[in-house]
C-alpha positions as CSV (number, residue, x, y, z in Angstrom):
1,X,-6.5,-126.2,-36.6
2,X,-4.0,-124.6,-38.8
3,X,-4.8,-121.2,-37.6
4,X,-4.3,-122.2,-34.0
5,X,-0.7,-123.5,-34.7
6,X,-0.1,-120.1,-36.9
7,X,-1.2,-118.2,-33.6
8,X,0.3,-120.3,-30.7
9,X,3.4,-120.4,-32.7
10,X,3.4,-116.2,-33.6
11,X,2.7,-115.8,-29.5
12,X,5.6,-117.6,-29.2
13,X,8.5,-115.7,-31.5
14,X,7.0,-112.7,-30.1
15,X,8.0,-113.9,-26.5
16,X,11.6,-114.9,-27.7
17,X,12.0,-111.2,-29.4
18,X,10.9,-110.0,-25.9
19,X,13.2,-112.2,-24.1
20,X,15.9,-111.1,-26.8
21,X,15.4,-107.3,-26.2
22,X,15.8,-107.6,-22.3
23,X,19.0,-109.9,-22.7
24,X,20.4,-106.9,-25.3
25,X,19.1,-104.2,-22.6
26,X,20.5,-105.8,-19.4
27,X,23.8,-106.0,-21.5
28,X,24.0,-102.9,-22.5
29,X,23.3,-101.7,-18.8
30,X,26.3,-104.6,-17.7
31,X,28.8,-103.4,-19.7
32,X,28.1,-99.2,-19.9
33,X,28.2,-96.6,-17.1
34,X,25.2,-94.9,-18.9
35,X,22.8,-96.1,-16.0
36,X,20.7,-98.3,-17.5
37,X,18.4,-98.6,-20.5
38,X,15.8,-96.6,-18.8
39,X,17.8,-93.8,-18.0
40,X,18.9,-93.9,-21.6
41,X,15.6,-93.7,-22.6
42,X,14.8,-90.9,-19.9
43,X,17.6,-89.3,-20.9
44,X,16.0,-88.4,-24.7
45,X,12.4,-88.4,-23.5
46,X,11.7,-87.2,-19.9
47,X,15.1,-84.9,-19.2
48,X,14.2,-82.7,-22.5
49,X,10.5,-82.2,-20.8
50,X,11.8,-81.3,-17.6
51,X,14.0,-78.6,-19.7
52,X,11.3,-77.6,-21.4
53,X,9.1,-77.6,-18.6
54,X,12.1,-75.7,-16.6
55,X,12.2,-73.0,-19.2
56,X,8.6,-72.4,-19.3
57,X,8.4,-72.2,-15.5
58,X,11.5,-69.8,-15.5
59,X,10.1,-67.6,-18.4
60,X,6.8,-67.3,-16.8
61,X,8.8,-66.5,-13.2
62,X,10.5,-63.7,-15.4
63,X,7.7,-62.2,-16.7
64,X,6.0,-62.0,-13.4
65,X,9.0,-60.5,-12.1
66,X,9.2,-57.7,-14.8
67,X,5.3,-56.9,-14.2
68,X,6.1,-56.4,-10.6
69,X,9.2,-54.1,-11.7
70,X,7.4,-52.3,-14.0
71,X,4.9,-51.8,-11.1
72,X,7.8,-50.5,-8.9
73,X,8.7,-48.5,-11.7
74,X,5.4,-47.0,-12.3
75,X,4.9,-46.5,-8.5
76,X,8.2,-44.5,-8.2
77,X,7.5,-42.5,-11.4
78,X,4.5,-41.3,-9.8
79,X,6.2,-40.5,-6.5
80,X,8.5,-38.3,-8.8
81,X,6.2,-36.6,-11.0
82,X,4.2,-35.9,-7.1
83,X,7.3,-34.5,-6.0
84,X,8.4,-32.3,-9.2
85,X,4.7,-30.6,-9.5
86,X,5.1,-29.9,-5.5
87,X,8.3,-27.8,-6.1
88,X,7.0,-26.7,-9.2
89,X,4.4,-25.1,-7.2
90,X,6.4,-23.6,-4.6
91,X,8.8,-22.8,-6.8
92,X,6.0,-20.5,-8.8
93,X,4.8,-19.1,-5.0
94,X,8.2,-18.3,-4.3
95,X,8.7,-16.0,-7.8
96,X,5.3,-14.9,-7.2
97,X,6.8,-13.8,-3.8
98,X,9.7,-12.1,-5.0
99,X,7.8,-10.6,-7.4
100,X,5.7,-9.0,-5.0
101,X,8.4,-7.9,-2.4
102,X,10.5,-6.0,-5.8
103,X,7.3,-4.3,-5.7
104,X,6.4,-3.4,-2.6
105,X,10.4,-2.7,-2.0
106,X,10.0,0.4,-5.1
107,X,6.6,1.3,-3.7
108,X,8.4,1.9,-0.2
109,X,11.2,3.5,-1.9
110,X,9.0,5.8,-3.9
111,X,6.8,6.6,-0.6
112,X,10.4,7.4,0.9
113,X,11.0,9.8,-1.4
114,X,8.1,11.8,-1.2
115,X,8.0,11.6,2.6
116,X,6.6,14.5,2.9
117,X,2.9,13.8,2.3
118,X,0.9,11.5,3.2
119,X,-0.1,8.5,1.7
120,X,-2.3,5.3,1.4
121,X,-1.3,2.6,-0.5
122,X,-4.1,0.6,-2.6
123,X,-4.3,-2.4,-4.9
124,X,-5.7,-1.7,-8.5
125,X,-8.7,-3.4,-9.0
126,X,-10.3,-2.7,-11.9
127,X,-9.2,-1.2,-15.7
128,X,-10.7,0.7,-18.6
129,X,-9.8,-3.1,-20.5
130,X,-7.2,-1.9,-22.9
131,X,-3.4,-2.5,-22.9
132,X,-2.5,0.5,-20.8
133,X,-3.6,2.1,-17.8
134,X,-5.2,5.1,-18.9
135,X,-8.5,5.0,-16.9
136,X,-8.3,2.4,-13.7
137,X,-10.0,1.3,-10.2
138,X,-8.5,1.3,-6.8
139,X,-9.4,-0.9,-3.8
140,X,-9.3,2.4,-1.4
141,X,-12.2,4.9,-1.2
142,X,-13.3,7.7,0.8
143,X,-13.3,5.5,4.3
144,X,-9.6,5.8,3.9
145,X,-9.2,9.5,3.5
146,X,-9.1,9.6,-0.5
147,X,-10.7,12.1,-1.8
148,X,-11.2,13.3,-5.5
149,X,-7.8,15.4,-6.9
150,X,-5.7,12.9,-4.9
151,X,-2.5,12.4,-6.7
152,X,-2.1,9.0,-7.8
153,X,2.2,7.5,-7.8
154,X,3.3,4.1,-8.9
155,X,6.7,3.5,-10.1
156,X,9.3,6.5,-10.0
157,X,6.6,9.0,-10.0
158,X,3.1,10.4,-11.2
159,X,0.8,8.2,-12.2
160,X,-2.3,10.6,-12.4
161,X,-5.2,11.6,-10.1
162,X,-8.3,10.5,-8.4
163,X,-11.4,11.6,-10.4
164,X,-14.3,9.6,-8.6
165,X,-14.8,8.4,-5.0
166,X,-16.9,5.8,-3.3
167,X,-16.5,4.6,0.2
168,X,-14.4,1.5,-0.7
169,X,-13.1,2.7,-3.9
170,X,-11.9,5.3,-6.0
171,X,-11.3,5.9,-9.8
172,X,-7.8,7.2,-11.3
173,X,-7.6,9.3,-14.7
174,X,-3.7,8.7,-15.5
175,X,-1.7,11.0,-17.7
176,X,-1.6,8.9,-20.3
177,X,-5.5,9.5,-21.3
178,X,-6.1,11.1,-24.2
179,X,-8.1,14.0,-21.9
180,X,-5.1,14.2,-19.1
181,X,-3.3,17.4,-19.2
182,X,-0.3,18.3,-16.3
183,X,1.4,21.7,-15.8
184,X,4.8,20.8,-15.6
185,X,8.0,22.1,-15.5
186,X,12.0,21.5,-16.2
187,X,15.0,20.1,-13.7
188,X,17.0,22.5,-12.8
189,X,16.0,25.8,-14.7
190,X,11.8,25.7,-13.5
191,X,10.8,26.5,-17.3
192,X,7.2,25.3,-17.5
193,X,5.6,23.5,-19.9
194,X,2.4,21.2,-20.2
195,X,2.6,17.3,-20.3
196,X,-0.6,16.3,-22.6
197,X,-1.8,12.1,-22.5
198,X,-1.8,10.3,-26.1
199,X,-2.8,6.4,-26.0
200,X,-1.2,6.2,-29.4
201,X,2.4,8.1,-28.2
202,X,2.3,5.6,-25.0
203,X,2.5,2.5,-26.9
204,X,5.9,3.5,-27.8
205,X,7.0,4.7,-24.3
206,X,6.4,8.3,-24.8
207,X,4.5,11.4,-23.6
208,X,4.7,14.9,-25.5
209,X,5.2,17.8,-24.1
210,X,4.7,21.5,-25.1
211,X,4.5,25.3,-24.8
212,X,8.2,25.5,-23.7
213,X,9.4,28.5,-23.5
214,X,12.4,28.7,-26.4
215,X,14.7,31.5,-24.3
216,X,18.2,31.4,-23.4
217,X,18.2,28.5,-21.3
218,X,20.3,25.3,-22.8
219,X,17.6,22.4,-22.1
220,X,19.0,18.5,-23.4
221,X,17.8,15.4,-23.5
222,X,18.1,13.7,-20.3
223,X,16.3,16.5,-18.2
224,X,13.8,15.6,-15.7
225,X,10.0,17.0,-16.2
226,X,8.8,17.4,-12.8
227,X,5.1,18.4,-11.5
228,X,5.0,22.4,-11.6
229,X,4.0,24.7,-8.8
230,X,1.4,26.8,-11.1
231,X,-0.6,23.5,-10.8
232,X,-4.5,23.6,-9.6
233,X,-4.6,20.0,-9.3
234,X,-1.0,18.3,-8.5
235,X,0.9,18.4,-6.0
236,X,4.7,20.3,-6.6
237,X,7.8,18.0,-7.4
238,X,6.5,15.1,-8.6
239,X,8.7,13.2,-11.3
240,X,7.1,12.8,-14.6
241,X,9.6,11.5,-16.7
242,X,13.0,12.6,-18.9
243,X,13.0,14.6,-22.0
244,X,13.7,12.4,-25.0
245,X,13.3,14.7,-27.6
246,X,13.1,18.3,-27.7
247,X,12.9,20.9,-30.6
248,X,12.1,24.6,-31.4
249,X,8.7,25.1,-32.4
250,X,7.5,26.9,-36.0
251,X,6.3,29.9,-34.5
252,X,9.9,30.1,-33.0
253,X,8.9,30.7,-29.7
254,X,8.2,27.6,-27.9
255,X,10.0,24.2,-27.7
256,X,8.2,21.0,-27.6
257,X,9.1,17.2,-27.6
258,X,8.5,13.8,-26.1
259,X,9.5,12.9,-22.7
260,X,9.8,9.0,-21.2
261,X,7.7,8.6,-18.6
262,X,9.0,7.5,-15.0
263,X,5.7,4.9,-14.6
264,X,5.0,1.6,-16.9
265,X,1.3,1.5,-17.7
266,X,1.1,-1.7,-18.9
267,X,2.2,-3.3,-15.0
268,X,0.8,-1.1,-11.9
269,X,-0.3,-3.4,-9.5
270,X,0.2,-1.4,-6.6
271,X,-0.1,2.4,-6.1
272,X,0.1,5.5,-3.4
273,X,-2.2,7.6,-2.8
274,X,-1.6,11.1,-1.4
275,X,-4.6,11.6,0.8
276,X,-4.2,15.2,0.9
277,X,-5.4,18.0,-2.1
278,X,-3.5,20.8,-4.0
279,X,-5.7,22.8,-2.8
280,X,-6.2,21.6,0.8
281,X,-2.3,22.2,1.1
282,X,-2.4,25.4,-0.3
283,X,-5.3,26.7,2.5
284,X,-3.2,24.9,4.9
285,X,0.2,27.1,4.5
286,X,-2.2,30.4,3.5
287,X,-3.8,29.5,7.4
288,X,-0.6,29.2,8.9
């Protein structure tokens, strides 16, 4: 019986405390603007969640938004780098263009100078693999009039001569080889001398030259070696190069030196051919 009082009586303070709280609460809301007791409690419960919550939700927007930028980003890169290798290419097409035209502009020049023969123009093909252009292939044979002692020019002037002939192609000896040897002669005073090929002379730009005559004429640096007309094999006139060195020989007699040549053989691309012989011109104007 004693623990029933205890009980009903406990229920009961706890009902007044109850009462009490919601008599404190309603005056608190009575005589406050704060809204209420439950918006005082919202305020330091539910309104920090919904920041929170807020925050999270606007962080999470942000980093979708950044994905979709960097997206954009990478999309537009792409686009670029697309666009930079297309005029990268034309850009190397049109130098590779240029190039070519230079080229074919001094082959037309050179074909205008020596406009008095005939001439084919061919792509080289094929070389003897070294540095220099000593021994090389053409893409022109005997179906297009070449034949073998054809002069070969590339450049300013003589590059060398055709030594072998098929129908669709032809080989070139130029005077640079060791076993090339050109009967030449010197601008203006027609001194002959002979041009001889040296692989090791060439890879420092030069060609000797010798059996000179050492007489009274005054012969400098600077004077044009030209193709001789005491020549078997090439035709007359054709430049060879400018003296670079020149000096009188032991025996006294002769002069000798080194010449630079008028072709680089380490770049022919393109060359003319001269379809007719030395000695097919020389019948020609002994006929006539």
């Amino acid at each position: 019986m004693k623990i029933k009082n205890q009980t009903s009586l406990s229920s009961k303070y706890w009902l007044i405390i109850l009462v009490l709280i919601c008599l404190l609460l309603l005056g608190i809301e009575r005589f406050t603007d704060s809204g209420g007791p439950l918006r005082l409690v919202g305020n330091y419960t539910i309104i920090p969640m919904q920041r929170g919550i807020s925050y999270v939700g606007r962080w999470l927007s942000d980093i979708s938004d950044n994905f979709e930028t960097l997206e954009d980003v990478r999309k537009e890169k792409d686009a670029l780098q697309a666009k930079v290798d297309e005029l990268t290419i034309d850009n190397t097409r049109l130098r590779q263009e240029q190039y070519e035209l230079d080229r074919l502009r001094e082959l037309f020049k050179l074909d205008s100078h020596y406009s008095d023969y005939e001439k084919i123009g061919a792509h080289v093909i094929a070389s003897n693999g070294s540095n220099w252009f000593s021994d090389f292939t053409i893409d022109k044979g005997s179906n297009d009039g070449i034949k073998v002692n054809c002069n070969v020019l590339a450049g300013s002037g003589l590059v060398g001569i055709v030594t072998e002939v098929g129908p669709d192609y032809a080989r070139v000896r130029s005077i640079i080889d060791d076993a090339s040897n050109v009967s030449a002669m010197v601008l203006p005073t027609a001194d002959t001398c002979m041009v001889r090929g040296d692989l090791k002379l060439i890879a420092d730009g030069r060609l000797r030259f010798e059996k000179l005559a050492n007489n009274e004429n005054d012969i400098q640096v600077g004077e044009q070696i030209v193709t001789s007309h005491v020549s078997d094999r090439f035709v007359q006139g054709i430049f060879i190069g400018y003296i670079s060195e020149i000096e009188v020989d032991s025996n006294n007699l002769t002069r000798s030196g080194y010449i630079t040549p008028a072709v680089d053989f380490s770049k022919l691309q393109e060359v003319l051919v001269i379809t007719s012989t030395k000695d097919e011109m020389t019948k020609g104007t002994e006929e006539e």
